[in-house]
mmCIF file of the N, C-alpha and C atoms, coordinates in Angstrom:
data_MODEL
# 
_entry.id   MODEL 
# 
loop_
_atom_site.group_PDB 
_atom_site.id 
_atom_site.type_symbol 
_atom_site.label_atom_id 
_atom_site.label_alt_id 
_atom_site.label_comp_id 
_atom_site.label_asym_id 
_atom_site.label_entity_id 
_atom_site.label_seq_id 
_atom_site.pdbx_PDB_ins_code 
_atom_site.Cartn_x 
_atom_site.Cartn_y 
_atom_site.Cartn_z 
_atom_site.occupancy 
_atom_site.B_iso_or_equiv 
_atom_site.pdbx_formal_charge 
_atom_site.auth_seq_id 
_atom_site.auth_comp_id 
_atom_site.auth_asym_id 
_atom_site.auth_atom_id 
_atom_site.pdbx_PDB_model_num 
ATOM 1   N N  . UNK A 1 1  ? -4.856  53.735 47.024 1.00 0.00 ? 1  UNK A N  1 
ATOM 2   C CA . UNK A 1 1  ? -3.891  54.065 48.032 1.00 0.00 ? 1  UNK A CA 1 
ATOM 3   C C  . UNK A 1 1  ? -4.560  54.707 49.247 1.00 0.00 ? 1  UNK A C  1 
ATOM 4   N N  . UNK A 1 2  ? -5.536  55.531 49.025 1.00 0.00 ? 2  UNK A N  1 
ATOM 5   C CA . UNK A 1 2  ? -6.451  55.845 50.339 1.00 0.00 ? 2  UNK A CA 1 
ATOM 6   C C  . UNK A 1 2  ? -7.427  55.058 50.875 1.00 0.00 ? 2  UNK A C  1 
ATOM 7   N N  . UNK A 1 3  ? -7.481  53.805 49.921 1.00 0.00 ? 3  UNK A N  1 
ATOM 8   C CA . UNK A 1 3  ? -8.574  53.261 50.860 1.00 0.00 ? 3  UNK A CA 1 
ATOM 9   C C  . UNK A 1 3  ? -10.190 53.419 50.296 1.00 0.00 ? 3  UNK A C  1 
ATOM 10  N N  . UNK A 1 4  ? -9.876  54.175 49.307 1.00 0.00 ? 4  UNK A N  1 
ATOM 11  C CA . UNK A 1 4  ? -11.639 54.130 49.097 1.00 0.00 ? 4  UNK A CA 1 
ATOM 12  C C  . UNK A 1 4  ? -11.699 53.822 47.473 1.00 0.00 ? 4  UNK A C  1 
ATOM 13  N N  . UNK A 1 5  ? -11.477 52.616 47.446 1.00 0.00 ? 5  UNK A N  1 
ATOM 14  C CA . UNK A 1 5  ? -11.343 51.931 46.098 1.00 0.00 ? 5  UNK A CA 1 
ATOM 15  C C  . UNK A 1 5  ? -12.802 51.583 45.522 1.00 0.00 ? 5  UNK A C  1 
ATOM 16  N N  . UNK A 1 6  ? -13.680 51.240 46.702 1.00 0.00 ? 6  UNK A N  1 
ATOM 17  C CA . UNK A 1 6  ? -15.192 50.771 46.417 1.00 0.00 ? 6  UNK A CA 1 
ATOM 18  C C  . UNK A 1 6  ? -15.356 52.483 45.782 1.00 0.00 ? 6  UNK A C  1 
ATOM 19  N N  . UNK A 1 7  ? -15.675 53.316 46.782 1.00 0.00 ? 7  UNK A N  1 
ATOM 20  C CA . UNK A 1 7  ? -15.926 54.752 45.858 1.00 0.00 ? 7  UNK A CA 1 
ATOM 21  C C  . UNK A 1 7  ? -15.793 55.134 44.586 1.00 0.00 ? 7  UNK A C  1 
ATOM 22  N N  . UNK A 1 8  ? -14.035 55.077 44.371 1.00 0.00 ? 8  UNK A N  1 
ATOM 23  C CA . UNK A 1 8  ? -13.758 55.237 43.303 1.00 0.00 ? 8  UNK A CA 1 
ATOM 24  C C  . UNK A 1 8  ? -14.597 54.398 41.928 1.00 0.00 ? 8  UNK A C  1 
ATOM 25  N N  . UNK A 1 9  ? -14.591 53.144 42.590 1.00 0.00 ? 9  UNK A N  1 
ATOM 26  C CA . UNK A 1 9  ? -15.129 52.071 41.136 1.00 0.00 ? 9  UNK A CA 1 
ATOM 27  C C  . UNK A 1 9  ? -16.455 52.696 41.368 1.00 0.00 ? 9  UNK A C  1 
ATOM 28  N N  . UNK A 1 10 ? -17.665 53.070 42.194 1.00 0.00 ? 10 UNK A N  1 
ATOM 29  C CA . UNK A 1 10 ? -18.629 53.600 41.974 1.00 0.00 ? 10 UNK A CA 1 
ATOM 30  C C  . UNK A 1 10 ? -18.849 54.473 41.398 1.00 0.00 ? 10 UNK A C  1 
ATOM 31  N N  . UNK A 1 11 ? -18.067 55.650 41.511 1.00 0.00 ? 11 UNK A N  1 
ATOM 32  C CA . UNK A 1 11 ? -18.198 56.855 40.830 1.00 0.00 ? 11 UNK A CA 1 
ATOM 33  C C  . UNK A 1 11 ? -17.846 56.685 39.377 1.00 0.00 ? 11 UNK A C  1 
ATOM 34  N N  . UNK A 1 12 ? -16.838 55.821 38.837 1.00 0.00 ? 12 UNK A N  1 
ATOM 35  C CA . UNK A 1 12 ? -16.544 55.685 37.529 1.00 0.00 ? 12 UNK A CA 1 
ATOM 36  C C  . UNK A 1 12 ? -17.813 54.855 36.744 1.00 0.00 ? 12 UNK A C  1 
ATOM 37  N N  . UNK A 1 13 ? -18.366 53.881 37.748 1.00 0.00 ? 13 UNK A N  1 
ATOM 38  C CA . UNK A 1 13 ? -19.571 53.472 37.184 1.00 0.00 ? 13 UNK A CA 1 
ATOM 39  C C  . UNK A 1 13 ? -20.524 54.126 36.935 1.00 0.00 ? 13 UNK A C  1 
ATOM 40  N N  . UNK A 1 14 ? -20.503 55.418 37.669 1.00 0.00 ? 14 UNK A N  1 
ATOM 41  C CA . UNK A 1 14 ? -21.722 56.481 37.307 1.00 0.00 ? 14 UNK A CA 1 
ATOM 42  C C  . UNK A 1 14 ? -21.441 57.753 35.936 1.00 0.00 ? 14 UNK A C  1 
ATOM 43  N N  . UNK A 1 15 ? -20.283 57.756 36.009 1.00 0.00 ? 15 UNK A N  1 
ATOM 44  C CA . UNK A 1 15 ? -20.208 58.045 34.900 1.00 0.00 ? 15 UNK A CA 1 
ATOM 45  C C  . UNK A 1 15 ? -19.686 57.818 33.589 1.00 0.00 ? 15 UNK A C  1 
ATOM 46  N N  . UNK A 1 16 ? -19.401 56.314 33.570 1.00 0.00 ? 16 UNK A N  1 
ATOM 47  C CA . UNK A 1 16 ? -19.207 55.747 32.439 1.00 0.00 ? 16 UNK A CA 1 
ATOM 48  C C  . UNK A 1 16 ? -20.617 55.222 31.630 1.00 0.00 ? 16 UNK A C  1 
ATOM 49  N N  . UNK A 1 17 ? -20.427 56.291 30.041 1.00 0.00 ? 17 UNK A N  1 
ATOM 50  C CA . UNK A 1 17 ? -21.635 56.256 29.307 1.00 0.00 ? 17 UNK A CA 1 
ATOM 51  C C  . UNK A 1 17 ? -22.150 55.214 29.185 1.00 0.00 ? 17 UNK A C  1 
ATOM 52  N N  . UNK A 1 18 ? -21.665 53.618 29.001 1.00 0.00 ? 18 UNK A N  1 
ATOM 53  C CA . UNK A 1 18 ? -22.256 52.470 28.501 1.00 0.00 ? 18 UNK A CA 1 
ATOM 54  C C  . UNK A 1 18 ? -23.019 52.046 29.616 1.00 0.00 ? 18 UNK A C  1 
ATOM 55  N N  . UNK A 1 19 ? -23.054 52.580 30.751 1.00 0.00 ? 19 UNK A N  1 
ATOM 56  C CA . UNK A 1 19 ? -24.222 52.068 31.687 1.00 0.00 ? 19 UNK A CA 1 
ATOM 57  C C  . UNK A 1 19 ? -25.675 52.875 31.948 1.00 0.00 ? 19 UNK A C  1 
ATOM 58  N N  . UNK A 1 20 ? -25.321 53.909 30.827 1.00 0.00 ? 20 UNK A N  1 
ATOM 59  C CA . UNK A 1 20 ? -26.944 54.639 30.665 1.00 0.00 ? 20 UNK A CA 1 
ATOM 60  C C  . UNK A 1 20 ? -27.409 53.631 29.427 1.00 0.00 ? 20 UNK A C  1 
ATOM 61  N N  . UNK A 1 21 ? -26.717 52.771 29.049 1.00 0.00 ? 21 UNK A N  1 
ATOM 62  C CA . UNK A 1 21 ? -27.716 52.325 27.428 1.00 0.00 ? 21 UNK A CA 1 
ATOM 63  C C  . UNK A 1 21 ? -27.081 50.464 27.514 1.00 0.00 ? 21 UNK A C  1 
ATOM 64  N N  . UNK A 1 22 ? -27.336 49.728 28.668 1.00 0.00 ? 22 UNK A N  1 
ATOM 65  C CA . UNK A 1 22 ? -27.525 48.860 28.845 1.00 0.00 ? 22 UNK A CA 1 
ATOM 66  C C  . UNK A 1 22 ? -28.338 47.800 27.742 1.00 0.00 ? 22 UNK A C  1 
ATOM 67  N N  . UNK A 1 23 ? -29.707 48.664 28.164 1.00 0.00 ? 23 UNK A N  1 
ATOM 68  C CA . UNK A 1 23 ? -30.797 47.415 27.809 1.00 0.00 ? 23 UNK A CA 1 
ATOM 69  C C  . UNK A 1 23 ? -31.481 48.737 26.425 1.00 0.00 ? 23 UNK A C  1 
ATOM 70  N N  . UNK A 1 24 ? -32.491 48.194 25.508 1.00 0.00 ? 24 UNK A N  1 
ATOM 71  C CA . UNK A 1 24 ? -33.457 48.954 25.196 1.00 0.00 ? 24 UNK A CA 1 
ATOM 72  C C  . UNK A 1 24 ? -34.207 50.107 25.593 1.00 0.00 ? 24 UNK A C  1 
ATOM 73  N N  . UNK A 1 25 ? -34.636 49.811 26.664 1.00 0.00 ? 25 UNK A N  1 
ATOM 74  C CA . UNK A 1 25 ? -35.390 50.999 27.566 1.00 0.00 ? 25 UNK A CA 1 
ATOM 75  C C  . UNK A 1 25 ? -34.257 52.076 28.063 1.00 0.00 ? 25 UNK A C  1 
ATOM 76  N N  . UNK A 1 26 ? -33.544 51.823 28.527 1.00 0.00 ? 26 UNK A N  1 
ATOM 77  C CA . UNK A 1 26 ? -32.178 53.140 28.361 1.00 0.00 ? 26 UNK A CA 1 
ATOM 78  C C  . UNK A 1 26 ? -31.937 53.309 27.276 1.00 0.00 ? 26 UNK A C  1 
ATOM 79  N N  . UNK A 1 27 ? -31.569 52.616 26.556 1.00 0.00 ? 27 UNK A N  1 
ATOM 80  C CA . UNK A 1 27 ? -31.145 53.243 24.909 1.00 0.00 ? 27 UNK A CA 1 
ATOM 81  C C  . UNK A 1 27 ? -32.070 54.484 24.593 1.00 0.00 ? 27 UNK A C  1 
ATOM 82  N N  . UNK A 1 28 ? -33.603 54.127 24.722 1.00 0.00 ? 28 UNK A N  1 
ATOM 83  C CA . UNK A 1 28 ? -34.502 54.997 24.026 1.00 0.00 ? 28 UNK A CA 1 
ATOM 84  C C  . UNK A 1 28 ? -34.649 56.121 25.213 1.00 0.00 ? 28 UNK A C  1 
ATOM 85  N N  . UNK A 1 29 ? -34.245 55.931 26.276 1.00 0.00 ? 29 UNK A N  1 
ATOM 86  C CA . UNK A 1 29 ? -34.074 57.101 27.347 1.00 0.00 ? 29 UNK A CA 1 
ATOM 87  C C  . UNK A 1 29 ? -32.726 58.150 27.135 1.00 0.00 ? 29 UNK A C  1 
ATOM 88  N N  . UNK A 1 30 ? -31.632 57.404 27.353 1.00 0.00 ? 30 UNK A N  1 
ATOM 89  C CA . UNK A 1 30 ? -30.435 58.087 26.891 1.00 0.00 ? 30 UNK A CA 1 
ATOM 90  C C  . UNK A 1 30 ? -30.305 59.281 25.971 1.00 0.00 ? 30 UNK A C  1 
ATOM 91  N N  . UNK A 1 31 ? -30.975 58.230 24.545 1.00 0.00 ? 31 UNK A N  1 
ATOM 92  C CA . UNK A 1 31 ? -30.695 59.154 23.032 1.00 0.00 ? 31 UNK A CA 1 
ATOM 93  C C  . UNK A 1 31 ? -29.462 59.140 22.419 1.00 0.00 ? 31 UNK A C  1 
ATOM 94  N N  . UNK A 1 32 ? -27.948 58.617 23.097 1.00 0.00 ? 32 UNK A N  1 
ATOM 95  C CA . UNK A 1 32 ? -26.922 59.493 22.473 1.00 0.00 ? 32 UNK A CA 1 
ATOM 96  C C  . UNK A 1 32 ? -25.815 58.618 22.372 1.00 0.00 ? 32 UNK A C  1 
ATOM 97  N N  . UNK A 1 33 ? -25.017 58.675 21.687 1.00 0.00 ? 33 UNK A N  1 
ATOM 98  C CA . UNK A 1 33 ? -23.920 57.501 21.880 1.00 0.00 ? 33 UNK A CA 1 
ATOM 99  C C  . UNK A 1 33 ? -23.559 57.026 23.108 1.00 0.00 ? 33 UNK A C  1 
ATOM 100 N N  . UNK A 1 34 ? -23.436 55.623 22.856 1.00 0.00 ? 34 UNK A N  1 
ATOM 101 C CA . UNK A 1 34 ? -22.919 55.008 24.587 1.00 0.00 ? 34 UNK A CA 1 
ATOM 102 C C  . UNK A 1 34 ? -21.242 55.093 24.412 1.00 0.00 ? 34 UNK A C  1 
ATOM 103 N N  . UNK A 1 35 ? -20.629 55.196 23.393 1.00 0.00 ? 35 UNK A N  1 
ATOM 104 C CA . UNK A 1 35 ? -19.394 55.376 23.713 1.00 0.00 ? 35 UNK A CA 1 
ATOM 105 C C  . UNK A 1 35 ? -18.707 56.448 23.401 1.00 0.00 ? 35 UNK A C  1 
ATOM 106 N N  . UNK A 1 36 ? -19.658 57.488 24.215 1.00 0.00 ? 36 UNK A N  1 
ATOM 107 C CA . UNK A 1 36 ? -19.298 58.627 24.172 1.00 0.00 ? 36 UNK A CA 1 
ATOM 108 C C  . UNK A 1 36 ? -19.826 59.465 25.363 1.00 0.00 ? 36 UNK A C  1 
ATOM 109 N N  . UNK A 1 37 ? -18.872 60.280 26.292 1.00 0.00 ? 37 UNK A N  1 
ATOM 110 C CA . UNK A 1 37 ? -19.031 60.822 27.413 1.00 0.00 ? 37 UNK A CA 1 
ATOM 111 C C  . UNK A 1 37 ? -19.669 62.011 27.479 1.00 0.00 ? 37 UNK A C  1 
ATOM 112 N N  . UNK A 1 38 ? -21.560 62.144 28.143 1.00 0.00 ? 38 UNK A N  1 
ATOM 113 C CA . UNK A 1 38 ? -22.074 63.104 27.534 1.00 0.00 ? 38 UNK A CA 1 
ATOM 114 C C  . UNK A 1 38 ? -21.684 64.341 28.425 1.00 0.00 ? 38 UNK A C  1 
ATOM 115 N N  . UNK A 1 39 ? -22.020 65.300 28.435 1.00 0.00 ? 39 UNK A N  1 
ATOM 116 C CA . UNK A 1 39 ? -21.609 66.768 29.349 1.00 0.00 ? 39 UNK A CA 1 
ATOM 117 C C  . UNK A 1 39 ? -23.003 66.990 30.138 1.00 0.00 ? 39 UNK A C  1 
ATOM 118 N N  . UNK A 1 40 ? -23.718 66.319 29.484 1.00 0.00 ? 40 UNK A N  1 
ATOM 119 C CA . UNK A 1 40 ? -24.946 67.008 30.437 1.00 0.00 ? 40 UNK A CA 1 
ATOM 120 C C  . UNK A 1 40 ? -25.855 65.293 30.545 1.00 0.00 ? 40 UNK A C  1 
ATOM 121 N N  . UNK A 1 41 ? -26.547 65.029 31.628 1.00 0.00 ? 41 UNK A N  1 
ATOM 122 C CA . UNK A 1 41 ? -28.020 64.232 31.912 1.00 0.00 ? 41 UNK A CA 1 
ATOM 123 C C  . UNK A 1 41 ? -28.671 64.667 32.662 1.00 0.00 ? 41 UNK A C  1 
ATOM 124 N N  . UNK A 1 42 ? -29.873 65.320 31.369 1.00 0.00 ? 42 UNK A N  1 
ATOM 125 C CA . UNK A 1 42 ? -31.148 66.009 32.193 1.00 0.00 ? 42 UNK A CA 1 
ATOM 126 C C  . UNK A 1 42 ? -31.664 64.995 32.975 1.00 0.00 ? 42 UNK A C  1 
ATOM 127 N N  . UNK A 1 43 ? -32.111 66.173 33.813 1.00 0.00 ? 43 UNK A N  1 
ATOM 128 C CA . UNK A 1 43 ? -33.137 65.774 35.526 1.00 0.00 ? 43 UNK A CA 1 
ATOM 129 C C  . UNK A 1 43 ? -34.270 66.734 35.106 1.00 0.00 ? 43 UNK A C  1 
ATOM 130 N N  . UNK A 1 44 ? -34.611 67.132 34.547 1.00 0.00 ? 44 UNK A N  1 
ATOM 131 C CA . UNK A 1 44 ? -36.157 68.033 34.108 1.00 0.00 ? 44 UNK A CA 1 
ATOM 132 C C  . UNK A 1 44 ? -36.889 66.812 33.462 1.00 0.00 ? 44 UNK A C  1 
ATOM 133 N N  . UNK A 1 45 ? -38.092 66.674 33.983 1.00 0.00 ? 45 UNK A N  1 
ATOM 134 C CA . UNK A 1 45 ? -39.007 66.162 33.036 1.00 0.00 ? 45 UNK A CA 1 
ATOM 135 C C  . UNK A 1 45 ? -39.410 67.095 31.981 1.00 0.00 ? 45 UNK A C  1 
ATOM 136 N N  . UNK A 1 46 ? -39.538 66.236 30.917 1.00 0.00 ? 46 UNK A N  1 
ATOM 137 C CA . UNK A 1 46 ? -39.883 65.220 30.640 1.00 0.00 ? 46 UNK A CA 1 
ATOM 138 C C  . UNK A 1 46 ? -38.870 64.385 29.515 1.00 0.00 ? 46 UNK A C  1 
ATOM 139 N N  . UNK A 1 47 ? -37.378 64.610 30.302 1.00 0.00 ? 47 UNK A N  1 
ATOM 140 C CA . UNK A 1 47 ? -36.392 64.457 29.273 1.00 0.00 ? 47 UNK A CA 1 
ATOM 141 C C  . UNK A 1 47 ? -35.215 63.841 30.667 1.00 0.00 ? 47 UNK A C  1 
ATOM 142 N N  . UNK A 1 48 ? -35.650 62.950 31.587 1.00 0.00 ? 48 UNK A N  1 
ATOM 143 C CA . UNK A 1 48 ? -34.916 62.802 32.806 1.00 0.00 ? 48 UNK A CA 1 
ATOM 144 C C  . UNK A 1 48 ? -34.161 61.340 32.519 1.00 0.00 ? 48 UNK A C  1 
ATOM 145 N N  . UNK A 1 49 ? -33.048 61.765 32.174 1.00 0.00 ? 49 UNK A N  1 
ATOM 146 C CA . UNK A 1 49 ? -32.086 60.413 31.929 1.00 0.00 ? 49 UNK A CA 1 
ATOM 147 C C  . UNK A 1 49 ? -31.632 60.419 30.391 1.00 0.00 ? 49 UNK A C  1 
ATOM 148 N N  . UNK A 1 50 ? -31.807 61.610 29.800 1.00 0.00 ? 50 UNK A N  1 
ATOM 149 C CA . UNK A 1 50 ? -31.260 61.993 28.219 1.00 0.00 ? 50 UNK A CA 1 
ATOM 150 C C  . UNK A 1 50 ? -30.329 62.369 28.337 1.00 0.00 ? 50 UNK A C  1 
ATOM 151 N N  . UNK A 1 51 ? -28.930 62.225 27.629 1.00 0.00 ? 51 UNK A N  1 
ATOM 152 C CA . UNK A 1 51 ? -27.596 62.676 27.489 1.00 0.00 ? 51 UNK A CA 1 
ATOM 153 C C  . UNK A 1 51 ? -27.733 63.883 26.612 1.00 0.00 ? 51 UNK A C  1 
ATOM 154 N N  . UNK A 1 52 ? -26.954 64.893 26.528 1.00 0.00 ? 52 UNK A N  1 
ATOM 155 C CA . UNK A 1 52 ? -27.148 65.528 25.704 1.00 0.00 ? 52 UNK A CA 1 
ATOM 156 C C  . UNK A 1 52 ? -25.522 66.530 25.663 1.00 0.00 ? 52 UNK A C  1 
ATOM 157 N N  . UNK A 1 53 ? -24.668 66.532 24.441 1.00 0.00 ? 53 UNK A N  1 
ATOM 158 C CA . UNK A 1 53 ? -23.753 67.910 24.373 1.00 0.00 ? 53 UNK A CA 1 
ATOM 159 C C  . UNK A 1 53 ? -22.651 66.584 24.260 1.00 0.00 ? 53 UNK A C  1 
ATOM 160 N N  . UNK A 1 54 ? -22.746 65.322 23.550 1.00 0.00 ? 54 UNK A N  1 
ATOM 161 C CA . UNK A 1 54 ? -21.971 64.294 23.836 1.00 0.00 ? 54 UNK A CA 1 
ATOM 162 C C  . UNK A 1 54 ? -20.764 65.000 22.529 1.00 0.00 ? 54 UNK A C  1 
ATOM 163 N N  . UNK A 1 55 ? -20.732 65.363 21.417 1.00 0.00 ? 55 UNK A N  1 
ATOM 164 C CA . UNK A 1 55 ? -19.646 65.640 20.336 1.00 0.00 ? 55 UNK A CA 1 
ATOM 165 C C  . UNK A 1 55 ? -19.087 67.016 20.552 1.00 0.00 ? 55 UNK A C  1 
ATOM 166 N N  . UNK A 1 56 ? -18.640 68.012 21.665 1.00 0.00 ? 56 UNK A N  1 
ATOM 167 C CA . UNK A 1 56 ? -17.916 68.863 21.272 1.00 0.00 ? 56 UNK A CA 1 
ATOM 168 C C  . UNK A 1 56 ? -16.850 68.521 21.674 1.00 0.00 ? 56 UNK A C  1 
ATOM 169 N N  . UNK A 1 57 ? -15.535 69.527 21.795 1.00 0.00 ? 57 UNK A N  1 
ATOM 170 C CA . UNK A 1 57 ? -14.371 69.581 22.358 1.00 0.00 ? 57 UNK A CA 1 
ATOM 171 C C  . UNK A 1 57 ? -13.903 68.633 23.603 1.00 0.00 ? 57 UNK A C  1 
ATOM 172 N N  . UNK A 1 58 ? -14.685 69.290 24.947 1.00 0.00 ? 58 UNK A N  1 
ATOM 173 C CA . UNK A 1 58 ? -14.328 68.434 25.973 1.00 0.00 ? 58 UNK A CA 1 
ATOM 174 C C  . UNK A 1 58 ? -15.123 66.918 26.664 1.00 0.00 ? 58 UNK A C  1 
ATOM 175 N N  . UNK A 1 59 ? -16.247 67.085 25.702 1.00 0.00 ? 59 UNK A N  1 
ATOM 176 C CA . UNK A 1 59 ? -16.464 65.373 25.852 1.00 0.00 ? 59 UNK A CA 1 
ATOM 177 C C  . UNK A 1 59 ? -15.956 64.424 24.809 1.00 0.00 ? 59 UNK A C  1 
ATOM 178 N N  . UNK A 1 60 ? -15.503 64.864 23.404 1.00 0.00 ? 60 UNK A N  1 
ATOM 179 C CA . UNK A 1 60 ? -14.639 63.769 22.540 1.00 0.00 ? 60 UNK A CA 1 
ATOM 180 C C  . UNK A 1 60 ? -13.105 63.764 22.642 1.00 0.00 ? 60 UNK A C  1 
ATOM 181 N N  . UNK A 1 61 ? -12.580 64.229 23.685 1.00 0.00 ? 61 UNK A N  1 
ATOM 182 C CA . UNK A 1 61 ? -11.407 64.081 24.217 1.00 0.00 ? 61 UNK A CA 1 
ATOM 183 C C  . UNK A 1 61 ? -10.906 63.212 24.730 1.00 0.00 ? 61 UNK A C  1 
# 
């Protein structure tokens, strides 16, 4: 309704889990269920693109 529909579908693409674990090489980057919404993706090396905190309360909701 505002007009920024491209945005919106981008942003949901960024954080919808099944596009961190695509292929193999994300899988083994990720670590964590893909159908499951993680709370955290480290940016510290040497762990940059790992999901992590995917099973408590407000991500299995």
């Amino acid at each position: 309704m505002l007009g920024e529909g491209d945005k919106a579908w981008g942003l949901f693409n960024a954080i919808n889990p099944i596009n961190n674990s695509r292929t193999s090489l994300e899988c083994a980057t990720y670590k964590v269920e893909p159908y499951v919404m993680a709370a955290d993706v480290y940016a510290v090396a040497p762990h940059v693109g790992r999901g992590g905190w995917t099973w408590y309360t407000g991500a299995s909701g």
